[in-house]
N, C-alpha and C positions, 0 to 999 in steps of 0.2 A: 504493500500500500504506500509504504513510504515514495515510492520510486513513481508511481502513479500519480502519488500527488506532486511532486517537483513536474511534470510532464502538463498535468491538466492546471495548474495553479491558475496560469494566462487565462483559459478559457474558460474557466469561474467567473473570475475576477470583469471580466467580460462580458457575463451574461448568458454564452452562447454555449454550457454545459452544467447540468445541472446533476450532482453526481451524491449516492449513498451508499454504504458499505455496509455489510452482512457479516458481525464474526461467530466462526462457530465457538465458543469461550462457556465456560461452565458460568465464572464471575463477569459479568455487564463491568462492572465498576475499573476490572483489569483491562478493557478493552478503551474506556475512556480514560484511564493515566494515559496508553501506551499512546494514542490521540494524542492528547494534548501534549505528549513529549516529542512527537513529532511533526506535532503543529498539523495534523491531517484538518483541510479545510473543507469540509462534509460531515454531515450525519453519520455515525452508526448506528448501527440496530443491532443486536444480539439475541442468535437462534440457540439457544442451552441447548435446547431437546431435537435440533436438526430437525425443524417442521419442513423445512425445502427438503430434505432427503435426500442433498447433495452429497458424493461419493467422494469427493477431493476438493481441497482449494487449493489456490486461489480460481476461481473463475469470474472471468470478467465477462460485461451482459451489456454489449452496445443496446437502448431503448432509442427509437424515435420520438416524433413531435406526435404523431400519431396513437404513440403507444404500443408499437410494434417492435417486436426484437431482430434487429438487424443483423448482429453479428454476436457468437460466442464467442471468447477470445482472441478481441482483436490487437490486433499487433501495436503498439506502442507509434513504433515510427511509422506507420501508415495510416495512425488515428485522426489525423484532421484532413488527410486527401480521401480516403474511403467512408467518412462518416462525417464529421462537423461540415463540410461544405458542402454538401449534396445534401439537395432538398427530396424529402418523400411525401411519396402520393399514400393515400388511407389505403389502398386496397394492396394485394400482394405480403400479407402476415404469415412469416414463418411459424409454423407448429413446434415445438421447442419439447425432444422427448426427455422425459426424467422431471418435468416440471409438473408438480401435484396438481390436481383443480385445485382452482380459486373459491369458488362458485359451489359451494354442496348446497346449498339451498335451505340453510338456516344461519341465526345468527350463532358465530363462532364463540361471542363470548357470554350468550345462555346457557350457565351451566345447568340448569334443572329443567330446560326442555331437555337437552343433551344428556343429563343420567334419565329422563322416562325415555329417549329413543333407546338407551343403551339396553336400561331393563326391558322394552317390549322386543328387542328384533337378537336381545344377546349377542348381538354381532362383534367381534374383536374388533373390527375397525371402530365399532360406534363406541365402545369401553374406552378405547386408545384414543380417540378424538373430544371425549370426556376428559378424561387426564391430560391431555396438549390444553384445553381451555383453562383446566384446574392449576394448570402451571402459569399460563401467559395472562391470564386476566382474573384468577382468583386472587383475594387477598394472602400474604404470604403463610398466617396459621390453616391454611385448605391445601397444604403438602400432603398431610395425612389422606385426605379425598384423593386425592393424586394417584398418591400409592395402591390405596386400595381400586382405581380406574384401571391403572396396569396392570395389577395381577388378575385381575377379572380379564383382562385382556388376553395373560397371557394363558390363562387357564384353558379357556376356549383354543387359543391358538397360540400351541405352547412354541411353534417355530417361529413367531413373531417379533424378529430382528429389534424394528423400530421400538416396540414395546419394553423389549428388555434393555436397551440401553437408556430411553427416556425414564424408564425403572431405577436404574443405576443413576442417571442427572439426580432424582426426587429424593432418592438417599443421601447422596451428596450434598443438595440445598439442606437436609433437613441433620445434617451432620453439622453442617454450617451456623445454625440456627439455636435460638434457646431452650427449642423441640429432641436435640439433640439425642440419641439414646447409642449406646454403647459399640452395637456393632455396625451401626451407620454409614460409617468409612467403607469396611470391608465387605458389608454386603453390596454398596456402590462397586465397588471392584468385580466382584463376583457376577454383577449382571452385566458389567460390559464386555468381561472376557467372556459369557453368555453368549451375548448378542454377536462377539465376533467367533464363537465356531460357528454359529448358522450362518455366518457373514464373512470370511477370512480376509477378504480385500475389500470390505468396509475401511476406508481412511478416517473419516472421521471418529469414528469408536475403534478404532488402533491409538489413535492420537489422545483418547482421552485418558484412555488405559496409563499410555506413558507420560504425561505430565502428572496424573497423580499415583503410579504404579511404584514396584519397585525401581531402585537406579541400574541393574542389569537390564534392563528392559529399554532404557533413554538412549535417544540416538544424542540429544546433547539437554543439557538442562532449559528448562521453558521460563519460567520465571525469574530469573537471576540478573534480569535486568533492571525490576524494581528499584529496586534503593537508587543506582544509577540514574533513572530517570529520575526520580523524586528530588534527587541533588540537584539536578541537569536545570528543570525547572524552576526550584527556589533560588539556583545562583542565576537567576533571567526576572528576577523580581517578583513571579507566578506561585500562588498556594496550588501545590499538588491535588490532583484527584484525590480522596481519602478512601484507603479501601474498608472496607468491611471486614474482610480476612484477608490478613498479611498471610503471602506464601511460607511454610517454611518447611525443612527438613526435605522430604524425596523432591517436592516442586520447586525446590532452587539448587538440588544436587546435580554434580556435575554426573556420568554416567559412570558406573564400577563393573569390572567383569568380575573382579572375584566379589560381587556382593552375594551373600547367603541368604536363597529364598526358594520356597518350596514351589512346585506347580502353582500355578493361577488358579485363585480359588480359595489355595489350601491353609492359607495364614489363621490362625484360629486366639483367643484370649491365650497367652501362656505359651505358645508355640512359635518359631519362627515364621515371616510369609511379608505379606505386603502391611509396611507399619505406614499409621496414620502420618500425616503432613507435621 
C-alpha cells in the first residue's frame, strides 16, 4: 500500500481518483497506526472475518465512474494511460469471479430476522451469515451470539472452511476482551489450523495462523514494527493511533526453527504447543 500511495498521491490530490483499502487484520486499530505511519491518504476498512472470501493479497480493483470493475491488478506504470484517462460508457460490466453477492435480499445488519431465517431453513450458510452480522454490526458483548452462529454453522456443515476460521476470529476478539475465558487463544488457533486442512492454500487463514501461531511456523515477525512506528510518529509532532492490544511475545517474534511445539492443535493448559501472545 505504501508504494501505491507515493504512485496515486497526485491523482487524489487532484480529484481524479478516489481510492479505499480493505485489510484482512484481526485488530482494525493495527491497521490505522500502520496508516497513519505511512501517511496512506485513503480510507481503510477492515474485513477480520474475510467476508470478500479473498484467497490472497494484495489485490488491487480498478472501479469506474460507472461502477464497473475495469481491471484486476493493474499495473502501476500503466495506471493513468489504461484507466485515469479513458472515459467509460455504463454498459460493457465485467463479471468478477470469486466476488460474493452483494445483494441477498435482506438487510445485512438485522440480526433477528437473520437468526429466525437461520432457525427456519437451518441452513449453514444462513447460521454463518448470522455470525458475519453478529460480528460486523453487533454490539461488541454479542461475540458470545457469534460463536454460538458458527458452531451451529459448522454442525450442519462440518467442512465449512469460512465458518471455522471466522470461528477462530470470535475466539480471538473474545480472548481480547473482558469476556475473556481461558482457553480463548488456543481454541482460536485450533479453528484456523481447522479451516486450513479443508482449505490448505487458503492465504488468508495460513497468515492468520502465523502472526499469532507459534515462531516455527513465521516466515518473519508481523508486528515488530509497532513501537517503531509509534516513535516515527511522535518524533513528526502526531499522537499515535492507541491500540487496544499491544502485540506481544509470538506476534512480534522474530521466527525460530529450533522452537518446541507440538502439532497444530495440540498445545493444551500444562503442556507444551502454541502459547498465548
Amino acid at each position: 500500500m505504501p508504494a501505491w500511495n507515493t504512485k496515486l498521491r497526485k491523482y487524489i490530490q487532484e480529484g481524479r481518483l478516489v481510492v479505499i483499502g480493505i485489510a484482512q487484520e484481526q485488530h482494525p486499530d493495527r491497521s490505522r497506526l500502520f496508516a497513519q505511519w505511512h501517511r496512506l491518504e485513503w480510507p481503510i476498512l477492515c474485513d477480520p472475518i474475510n467476508v470478500m472470501q479473498v484467497r490472497g493479497v494484495p489485490i488491487e480493483v480498478a472501479i469506474d465512474e460507472q461502477g464497473i470493475v475495469r481491471s484486476l491488478r493493474p499495473k502501476a506504470e500503466a495506471f493513468e494511460d489504461e484507466f485515469l484517462n479513458k472515459s467509460f460508457a455504463a454498459d460493457g460490466a465485467k463479471r468478477v469471479e470469486g466476488v460474493p453477492p452483494s445483494n441477498r435480499g435482506h438487510d445485512a445488519r438485522d440480526t433477528e430476522t437473520l437468526r429466525q431465517r437461520a432457525e427456519q431453513t437451518r441452513s449453514s450458510d444462513a447460521w454463518r451469515e448470522l455470525g458475519d452480522a453478529m460480528v460486523l454490526w453487533a454490539e461488541p458483548g454479542k461475540i458470545d451470539d457469534a460463536i454460538d452462529a458458527y458452531t451451529q454453522a459448522i454442525k450442519i456443515k462440518p467442512d465449512d472452511g469460512d465458518a471455522h476460521f471466522r470461528l477462530g476470529v470470535c475466539y480471538r476478539m473474545r480472548y481480547d476482551s473482558p469476556q475473556r475465558k481461558s482457553a480463548d487463544f488456543q481454541t482460536a488457533v485450533d479453528c484456523w489450523t481447522k479451516a486450513r486442512q479443508i482449505e490448505p492454500n487458503q492465504y488468508i487463514w495460513r497468515r492468520r495462523i502465523e502472526q499469532y501461531g507459534p515462531r516455527a511456523t513465521k516466515p518473519y515477525p508481523f508486528y515488530d514494527w509497532v513501537e517503531t512506528a509509534a516513535q516515527e510518529i511522535k518524533a513528526r509532532g502526531e499522537l499515535p493511533v492507541e491500540l487496544e492490544v499491544l502485540p506481544t511475545g509470538s506476534e512480534i517474534a522474530a521466527p525460530d526453527g529450533n522452537f518446541d511445539t507440538l502439532r497444530p492443535g495440540s498445545g493444551r493448559a500444562g503442556q507444551p504447543g502454541v502459547s498465548p501472545p
